[in-house]
Steps between C-alpha positions, in 0.01 A plus 500: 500500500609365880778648672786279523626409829828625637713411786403853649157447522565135682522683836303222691705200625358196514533139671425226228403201688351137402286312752686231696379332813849473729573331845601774714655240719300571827205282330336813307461527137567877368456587100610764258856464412682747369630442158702825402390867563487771196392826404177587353211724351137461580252673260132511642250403238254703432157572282275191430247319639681179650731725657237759669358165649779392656537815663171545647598114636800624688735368197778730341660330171835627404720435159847421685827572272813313619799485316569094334633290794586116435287411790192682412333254352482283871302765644151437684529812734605844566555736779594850497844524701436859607115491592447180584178497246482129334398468141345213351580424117223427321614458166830365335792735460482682172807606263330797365861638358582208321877580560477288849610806671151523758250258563102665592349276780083554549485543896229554743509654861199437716447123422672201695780309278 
């Protein structure tokens, strides 16, 4: 059976952001706004054959566990507040729990979002 997540292992804060093309009021356009910034765990995948692939391409997929926000579900985007690494979801947030407690998100690093 999977461990559960806990709020100690969500040691990684992140910036949850949604694509947004803004006026930066000098006549440039600027994009990724910030939507609210939380803690979270990211668990490598491992084993099997689609992941091995993506690794040989440069692409690292990660199971991301985030505690149940309101606003997740207007999410396009993520960065990682401490590295600076940005993740792209590839899949729909997943309530694995089924107590709405955390919420899995499928993200990649290596591949343009």
């Amino acid at each position: 059976m999977a461990k559960a997540p806990s709020a100690g292992a969500a040691r990684q804060k992140v910036h949850f952001q949604q694509r947004v093309t803004l006026d930066d009021g000098m006549g440039n356009e600027t994009s990724d706004q910030t939507i609210f910034t939380d803690a979270a765990e990211f668990i490598p995948l491992r084993g099997g054959e689609g992941v091995q692939a993506a690794r040989l391409t440069g692409i690292q997929p990660y199971v991301c566990a985030v505690p149940m926000p309101r606003a997740l579900w207007r999410l396009i985007g993520r960065v990682d507040a401490r590295s600076g690494v940005v993740y792209a979801i590839t899949a729909p947030p997943v309530n694995t729990d089924q107590k709405n407690a955390w919420l899995d998100i499928m993200v990649t690093q290596g591949r343009a979002s």
